[in-house]
PDB file with one MODEL, atoms N, CA, C and O in Angstrom:
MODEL        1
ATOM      1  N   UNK A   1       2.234 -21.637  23.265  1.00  0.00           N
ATOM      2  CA  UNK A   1       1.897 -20.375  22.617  1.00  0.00           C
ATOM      3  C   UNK A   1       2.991 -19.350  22.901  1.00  0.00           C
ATOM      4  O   UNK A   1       3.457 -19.089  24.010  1.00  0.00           O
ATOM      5  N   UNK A   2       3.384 -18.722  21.541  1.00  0.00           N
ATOM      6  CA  UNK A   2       4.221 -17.160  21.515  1.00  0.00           C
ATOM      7  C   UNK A   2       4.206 -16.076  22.616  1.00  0.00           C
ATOM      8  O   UNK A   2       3.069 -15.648  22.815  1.00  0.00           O
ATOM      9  N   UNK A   3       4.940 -15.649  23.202  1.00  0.00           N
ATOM     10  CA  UNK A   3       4.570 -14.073  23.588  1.00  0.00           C
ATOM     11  C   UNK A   3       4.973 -13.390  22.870  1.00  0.00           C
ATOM     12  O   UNK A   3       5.255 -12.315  23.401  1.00  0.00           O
ATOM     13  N   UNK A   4       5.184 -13.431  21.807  1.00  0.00           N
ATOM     14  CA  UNK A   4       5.882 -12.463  20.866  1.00  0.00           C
ATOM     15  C   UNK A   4       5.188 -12.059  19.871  1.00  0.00           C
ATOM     16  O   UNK A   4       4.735 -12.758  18.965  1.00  0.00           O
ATOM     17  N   UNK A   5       5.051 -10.529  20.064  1.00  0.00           N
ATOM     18  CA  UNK A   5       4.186 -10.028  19.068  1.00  0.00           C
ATOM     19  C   UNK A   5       3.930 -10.157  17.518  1.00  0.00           C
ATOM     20  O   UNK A   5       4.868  -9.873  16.773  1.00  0.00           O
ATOM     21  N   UNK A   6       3.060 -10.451  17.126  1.00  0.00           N
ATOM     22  CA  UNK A   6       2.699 -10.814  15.620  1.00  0.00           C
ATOM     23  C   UNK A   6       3.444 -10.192  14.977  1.00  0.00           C
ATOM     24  O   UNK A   6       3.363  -9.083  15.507  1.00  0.00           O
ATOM     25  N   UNK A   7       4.047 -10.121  14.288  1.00  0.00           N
ATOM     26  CA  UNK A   7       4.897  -9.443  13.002  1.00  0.00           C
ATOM     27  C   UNK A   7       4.555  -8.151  11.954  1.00  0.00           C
ATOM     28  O   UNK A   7       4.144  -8.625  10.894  1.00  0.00           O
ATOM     29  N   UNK A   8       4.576  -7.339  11.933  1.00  0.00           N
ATOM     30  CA  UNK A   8       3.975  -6.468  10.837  1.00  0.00           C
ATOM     31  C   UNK A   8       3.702  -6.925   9.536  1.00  0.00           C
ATOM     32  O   UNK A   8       4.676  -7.340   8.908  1.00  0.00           O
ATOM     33  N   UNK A   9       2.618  -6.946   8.994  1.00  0.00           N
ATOM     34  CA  UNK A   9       2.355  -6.898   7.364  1.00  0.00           C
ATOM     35  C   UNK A   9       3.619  -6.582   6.696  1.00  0.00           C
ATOM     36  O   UNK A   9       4.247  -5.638   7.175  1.00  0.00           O
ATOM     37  N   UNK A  10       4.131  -7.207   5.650  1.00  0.00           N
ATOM     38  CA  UNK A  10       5.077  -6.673   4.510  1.00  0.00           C
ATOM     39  C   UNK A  10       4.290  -6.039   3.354  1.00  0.00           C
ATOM     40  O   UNK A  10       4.522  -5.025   2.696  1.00  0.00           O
ATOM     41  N   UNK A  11       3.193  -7.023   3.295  1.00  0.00           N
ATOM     42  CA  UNK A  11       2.178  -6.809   2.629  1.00  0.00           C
ATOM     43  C   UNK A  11       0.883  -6.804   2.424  1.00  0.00           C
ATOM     44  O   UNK A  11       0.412  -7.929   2.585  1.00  0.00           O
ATOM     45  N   UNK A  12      -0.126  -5.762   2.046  1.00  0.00           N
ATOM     46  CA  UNK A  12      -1.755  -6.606   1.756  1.00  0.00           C
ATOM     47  C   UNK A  12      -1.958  -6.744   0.361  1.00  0.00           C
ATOM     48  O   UNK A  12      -1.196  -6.787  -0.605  1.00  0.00           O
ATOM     49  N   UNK A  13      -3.526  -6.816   0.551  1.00  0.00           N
ATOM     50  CA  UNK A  13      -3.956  -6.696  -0.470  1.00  0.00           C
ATOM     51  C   UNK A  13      -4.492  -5.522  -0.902  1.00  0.00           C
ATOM     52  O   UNK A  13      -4.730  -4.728   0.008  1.00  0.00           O
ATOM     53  N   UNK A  14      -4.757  -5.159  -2.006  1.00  0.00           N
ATOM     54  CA  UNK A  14      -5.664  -4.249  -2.370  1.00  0.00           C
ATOM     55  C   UNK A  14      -6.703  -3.233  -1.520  1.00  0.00           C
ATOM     56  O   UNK A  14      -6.619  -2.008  -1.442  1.00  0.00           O
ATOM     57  N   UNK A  15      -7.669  -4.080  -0.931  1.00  0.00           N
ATOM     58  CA  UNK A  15      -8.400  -3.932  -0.367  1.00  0.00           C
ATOM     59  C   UNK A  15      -7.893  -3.357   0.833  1.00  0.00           C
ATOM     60  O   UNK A  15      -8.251  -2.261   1.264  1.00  0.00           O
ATOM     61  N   UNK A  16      -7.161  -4.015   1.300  1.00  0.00           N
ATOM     62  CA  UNK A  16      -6.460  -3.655   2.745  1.00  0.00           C
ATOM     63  C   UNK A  16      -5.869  -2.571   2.347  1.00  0.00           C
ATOM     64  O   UNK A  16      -6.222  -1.563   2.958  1.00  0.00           O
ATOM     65  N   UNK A  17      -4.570  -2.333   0.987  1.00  0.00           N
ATOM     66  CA  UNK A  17      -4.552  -0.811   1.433  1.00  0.00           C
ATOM     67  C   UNK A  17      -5.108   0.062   0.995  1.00  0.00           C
ATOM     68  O   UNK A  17      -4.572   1.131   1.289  1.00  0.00           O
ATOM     69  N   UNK A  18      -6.214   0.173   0.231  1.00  0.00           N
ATOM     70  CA  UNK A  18      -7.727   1.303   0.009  1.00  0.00           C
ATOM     71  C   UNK A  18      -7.766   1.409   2.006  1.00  0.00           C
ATOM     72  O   UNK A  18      -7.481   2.335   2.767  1.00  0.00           O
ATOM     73  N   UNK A  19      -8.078   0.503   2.166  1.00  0.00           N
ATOM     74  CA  UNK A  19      -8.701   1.127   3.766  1.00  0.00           C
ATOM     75  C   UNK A  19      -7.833   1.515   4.398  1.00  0.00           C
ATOM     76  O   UNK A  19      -8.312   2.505   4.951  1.00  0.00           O
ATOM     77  N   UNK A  20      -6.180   1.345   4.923  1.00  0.00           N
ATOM     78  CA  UNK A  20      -5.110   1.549   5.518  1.00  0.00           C
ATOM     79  C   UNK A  20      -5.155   3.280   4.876  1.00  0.00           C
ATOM     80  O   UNK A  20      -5.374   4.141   5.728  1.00  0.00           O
ATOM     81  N   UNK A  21      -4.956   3.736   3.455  1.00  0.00           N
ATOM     82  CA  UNK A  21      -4.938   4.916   3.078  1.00  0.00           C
ATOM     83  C   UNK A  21      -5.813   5.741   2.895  1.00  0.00           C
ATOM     84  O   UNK A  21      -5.668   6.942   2.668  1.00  0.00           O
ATOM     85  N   UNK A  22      -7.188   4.880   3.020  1.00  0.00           N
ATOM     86  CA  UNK A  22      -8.498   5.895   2.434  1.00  0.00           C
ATOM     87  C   UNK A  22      -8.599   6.839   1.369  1.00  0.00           C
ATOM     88  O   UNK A  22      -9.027   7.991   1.302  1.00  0.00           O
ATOM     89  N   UNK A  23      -7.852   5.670   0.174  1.00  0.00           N
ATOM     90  CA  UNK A  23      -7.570   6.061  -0.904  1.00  0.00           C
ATOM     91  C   UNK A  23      -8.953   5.269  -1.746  1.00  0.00           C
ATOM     92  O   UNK A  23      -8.972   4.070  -1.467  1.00  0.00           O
ATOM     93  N   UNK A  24     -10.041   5.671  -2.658  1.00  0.00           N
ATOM     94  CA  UNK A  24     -10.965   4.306  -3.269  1.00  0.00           C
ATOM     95  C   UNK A  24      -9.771   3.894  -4.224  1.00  0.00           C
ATOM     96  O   UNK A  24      -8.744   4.334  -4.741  1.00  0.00           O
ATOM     97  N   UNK A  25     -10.806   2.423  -4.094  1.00  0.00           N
ATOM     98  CA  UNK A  25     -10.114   1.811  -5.250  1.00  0.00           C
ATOM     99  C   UNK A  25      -9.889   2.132  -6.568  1.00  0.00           C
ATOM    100  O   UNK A  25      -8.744   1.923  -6.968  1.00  0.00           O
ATOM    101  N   UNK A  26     -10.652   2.566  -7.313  1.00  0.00           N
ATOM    102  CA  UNK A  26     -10.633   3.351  -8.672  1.00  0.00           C
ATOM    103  C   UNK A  26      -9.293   3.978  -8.754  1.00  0.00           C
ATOM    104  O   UNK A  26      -8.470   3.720  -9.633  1.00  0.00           O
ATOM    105  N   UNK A  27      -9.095   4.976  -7.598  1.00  0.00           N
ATOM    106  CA  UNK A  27      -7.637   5.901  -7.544  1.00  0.00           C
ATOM    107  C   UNK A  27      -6.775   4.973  -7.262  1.00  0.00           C
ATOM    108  O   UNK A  27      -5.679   4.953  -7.821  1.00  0.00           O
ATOM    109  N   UNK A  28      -7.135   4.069  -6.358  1.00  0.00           N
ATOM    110  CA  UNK A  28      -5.743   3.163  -6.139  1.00  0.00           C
ATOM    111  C   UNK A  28      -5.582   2.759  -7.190  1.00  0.00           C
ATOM    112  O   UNK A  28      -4.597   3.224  -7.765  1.00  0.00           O
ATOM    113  N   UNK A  29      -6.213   1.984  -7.769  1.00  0.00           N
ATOM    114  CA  UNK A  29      -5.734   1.400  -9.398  1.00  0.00           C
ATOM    115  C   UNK A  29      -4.847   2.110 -10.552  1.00  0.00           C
ATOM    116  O   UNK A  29      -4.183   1.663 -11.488  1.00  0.00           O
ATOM    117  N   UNK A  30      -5.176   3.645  -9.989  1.00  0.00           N
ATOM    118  CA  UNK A  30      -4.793   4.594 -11.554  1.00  0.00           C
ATOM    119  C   UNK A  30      -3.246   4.975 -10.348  1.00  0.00           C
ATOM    120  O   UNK A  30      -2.183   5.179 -10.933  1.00  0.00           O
ATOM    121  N   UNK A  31      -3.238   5.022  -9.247  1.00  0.00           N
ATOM    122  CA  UNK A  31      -1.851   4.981  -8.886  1.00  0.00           C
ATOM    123  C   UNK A  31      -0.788   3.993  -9.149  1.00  0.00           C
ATOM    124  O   UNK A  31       0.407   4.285  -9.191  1.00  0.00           O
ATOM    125  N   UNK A  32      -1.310   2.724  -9.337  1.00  0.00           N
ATOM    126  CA  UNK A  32      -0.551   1.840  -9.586  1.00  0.00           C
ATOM    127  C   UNK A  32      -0.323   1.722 -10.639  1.00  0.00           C
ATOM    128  O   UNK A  32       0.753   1.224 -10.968  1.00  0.00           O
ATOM    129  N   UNK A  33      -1.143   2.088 -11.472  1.00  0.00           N
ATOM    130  CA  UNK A  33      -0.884   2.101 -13.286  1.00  0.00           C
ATOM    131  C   UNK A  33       0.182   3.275 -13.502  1.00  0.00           C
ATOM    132  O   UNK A  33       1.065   3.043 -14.328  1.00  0.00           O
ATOM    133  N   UNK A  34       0.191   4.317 -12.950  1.00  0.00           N
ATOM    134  CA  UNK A  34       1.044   5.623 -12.927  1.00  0.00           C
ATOM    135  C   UNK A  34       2.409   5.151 -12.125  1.00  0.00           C
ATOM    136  O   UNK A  34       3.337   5.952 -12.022  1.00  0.00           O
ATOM    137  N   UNK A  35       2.517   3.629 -11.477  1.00  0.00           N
ATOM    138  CA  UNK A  35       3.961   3.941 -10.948  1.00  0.00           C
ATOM    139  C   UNK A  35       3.822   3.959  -9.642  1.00  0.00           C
ATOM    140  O   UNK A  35       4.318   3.188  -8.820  1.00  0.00           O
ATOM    141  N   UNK A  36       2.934   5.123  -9.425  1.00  0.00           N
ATOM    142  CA  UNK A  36       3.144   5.652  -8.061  1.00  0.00           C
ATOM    143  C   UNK A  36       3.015   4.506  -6.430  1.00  0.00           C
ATOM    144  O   UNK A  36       3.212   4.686  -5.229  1.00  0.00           O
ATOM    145  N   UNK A  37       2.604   3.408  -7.258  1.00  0.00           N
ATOM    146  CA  UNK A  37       2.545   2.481  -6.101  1.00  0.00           C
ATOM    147  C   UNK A  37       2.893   1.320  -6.467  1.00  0.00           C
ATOM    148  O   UNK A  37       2.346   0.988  -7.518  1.00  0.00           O
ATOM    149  N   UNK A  38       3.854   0.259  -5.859  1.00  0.00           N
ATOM    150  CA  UNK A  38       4.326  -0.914  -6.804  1.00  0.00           C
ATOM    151  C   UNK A  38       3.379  -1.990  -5.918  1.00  0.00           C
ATOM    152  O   UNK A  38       2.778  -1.835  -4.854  1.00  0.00           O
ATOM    153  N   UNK A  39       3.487  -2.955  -6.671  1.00  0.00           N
ATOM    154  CA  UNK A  39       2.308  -4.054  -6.411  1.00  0.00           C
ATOM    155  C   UNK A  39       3.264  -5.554  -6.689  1.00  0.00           C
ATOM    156  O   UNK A  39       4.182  -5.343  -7.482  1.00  0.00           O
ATOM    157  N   UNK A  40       3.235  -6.175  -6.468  1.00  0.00           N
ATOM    158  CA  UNK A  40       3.678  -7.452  -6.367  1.00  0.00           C
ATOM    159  C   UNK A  40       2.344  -8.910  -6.577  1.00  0.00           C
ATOM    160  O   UNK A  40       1.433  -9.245  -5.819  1.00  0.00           O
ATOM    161  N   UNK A  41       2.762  -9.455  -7.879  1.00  0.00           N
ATOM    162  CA  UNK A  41       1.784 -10.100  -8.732  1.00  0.00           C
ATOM    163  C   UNK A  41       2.217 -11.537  -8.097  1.00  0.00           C
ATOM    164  O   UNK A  41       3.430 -11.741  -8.048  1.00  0.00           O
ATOM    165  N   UNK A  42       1.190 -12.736  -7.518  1.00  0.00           N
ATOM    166  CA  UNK A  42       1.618 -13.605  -6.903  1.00  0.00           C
ATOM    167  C   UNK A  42       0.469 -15.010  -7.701  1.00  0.00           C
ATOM    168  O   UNK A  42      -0.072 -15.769  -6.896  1.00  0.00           O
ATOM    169  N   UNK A  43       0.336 -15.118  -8.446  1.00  0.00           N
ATOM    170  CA  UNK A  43      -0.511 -15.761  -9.276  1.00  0.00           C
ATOM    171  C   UNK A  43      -1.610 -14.838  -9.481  1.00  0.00           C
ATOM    172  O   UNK A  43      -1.343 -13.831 -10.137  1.00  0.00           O
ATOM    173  N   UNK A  44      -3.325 -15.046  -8.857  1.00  0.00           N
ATOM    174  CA  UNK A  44      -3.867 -14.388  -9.704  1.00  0.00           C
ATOM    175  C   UNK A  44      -4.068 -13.010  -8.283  1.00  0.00           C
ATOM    176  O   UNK A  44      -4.957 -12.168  -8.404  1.00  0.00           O
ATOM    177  N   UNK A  45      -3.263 -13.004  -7.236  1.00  0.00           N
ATOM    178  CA  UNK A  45      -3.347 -12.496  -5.968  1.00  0.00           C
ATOM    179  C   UNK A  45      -2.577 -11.231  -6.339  1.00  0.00           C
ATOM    180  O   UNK A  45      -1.468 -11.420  -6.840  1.00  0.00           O
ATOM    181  N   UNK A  46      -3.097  -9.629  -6.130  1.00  0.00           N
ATOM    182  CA  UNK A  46      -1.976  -8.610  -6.083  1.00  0.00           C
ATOM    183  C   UNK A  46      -1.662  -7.885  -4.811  1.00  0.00           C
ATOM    184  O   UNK A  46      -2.319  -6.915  -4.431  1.00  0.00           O
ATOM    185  N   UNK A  47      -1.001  -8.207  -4.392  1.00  0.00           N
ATOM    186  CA  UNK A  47      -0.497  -7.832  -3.008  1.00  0.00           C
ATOM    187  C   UNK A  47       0.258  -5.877  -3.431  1.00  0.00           C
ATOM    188  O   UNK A  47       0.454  -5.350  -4.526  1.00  0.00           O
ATOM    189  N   UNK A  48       0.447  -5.414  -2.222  1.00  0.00           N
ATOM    190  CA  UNK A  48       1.236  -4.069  -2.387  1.00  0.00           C
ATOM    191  C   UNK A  48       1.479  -4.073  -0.898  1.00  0.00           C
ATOM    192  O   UNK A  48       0.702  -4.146   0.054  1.00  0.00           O
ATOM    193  N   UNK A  49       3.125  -3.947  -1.004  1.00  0.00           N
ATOM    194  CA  UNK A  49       3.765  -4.082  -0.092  1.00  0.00           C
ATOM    195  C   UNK A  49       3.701  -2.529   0.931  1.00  0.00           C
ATOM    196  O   UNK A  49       3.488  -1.394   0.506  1.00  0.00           O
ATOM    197  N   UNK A  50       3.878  -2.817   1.911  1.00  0.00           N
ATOM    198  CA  UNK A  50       3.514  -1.988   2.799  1.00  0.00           C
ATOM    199  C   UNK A  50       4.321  -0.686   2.785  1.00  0.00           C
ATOM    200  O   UNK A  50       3.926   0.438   3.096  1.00  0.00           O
ATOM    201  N   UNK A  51       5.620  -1.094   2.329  1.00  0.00           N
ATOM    202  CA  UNK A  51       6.520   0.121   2.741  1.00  0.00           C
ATOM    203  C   UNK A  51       6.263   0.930   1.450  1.00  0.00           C
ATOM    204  O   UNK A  51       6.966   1.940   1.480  1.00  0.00           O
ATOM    205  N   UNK A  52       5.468   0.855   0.257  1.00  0.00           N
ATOM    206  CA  UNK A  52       5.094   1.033  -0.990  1.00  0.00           C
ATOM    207  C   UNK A  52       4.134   2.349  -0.454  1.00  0.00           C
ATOM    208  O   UNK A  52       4.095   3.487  -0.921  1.00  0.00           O
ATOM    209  N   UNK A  53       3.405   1.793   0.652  1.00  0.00           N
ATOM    210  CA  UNK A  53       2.159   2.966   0.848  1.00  0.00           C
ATOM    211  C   UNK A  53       2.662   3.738   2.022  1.00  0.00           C
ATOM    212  O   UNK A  53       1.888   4.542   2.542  1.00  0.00           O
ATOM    213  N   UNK A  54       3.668   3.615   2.423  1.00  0.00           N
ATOM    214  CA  UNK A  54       4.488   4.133   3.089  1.00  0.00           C
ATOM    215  C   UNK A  54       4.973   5.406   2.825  1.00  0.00           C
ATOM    216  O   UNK A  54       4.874   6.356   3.602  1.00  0.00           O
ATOM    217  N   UNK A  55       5.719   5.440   1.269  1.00  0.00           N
ATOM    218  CA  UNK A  55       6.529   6.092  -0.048  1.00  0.00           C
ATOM    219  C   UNK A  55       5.059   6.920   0.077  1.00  0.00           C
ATOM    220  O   UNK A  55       4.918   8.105   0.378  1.00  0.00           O
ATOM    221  N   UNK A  56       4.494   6.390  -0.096  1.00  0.00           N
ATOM    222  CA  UNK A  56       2.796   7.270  -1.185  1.00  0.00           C
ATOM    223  C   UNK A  56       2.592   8.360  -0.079  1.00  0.00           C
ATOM    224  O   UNK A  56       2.540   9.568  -0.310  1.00  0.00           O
ATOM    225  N   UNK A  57       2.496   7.847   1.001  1.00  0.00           N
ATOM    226  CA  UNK A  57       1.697   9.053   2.331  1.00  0.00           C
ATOM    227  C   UNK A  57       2.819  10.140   2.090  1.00  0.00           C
ATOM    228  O   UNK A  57       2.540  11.327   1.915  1.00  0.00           O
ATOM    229  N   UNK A  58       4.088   9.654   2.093  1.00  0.00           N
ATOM    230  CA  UNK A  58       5.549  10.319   2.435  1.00  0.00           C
ATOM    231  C   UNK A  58       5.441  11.815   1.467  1.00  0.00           C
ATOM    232  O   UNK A  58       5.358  13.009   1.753  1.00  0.00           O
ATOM    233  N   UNK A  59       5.508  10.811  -0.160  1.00  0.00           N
ATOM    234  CA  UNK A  59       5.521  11.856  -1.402  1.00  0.00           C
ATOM    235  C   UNK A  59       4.263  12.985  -0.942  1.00  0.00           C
ATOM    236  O   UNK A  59       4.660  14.128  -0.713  1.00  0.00           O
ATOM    237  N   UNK A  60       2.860  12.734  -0.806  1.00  0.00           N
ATOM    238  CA  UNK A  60       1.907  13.135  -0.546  1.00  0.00           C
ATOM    239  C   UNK A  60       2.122  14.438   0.874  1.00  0.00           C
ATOM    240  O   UNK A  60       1.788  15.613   0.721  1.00  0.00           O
ATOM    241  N   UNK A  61       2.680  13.934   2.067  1.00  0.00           N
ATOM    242  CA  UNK A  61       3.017  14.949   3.051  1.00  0.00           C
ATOM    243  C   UNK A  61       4.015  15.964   2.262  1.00  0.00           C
ATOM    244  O   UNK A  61       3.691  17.145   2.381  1.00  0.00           O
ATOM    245  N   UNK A  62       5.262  15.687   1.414  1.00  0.00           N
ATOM    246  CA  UNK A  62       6.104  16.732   1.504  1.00  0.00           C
ATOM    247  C   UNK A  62       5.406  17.505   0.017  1.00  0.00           C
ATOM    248  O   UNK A  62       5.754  18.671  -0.170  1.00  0.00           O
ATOM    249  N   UNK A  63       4.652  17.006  -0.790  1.00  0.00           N
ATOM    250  CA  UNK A  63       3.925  17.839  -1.420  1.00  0.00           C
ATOM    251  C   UNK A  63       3.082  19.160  -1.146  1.00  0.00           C
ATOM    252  O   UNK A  63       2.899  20.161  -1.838  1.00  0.00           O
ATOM    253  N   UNK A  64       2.578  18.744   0.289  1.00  0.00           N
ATOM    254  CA  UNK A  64       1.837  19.950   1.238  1.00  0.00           C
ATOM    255  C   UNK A  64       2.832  21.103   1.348  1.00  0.00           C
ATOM    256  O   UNK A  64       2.615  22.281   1.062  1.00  0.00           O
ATOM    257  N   UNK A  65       4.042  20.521   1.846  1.00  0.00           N
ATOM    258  CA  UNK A  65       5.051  21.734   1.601  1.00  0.00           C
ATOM    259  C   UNK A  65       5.447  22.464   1.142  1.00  0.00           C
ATOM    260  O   UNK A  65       6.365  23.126   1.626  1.00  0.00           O
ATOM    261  N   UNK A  66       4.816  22.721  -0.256  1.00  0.00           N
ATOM    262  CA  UNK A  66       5.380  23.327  -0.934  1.00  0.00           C
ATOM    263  C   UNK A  66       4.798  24.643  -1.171  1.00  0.00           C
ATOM    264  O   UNK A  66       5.353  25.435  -1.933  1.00  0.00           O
TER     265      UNK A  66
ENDMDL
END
């Protein structure tokens, strides 16, 4: 057995990042249709890569700024 720590997600699913952002799904969906979040299509599986919701929190914080 490893001592080496598990690896970070590149990616989840859906589901996983509704809960990671505490975004519902409904909105997540209309973000991804708008662009605002890219998704990666793997047969009938849609993954969204992590550094994707990364971008989203990012745009979202410097929006407060303004």
């Amino acid at each position: 057995m490893s001592n080496n720590p598990a690896p970070d997600a590149i990616s989840v699913r859906v589901k996983d990042a509704c809960r990671m952002t505490g975004i519902g799904r409904s909105k997540f969906y209309e973000l991804i249709a708008a662009g605002e979040v890219e998704i990666v299509k793997i047969g009938a599986m849609t993954l969204v890569p992590t550094d994707s919701l990364r971008k989203l929190i990012e745009r979202g914080r410097q929006g407060d700024e303004k």
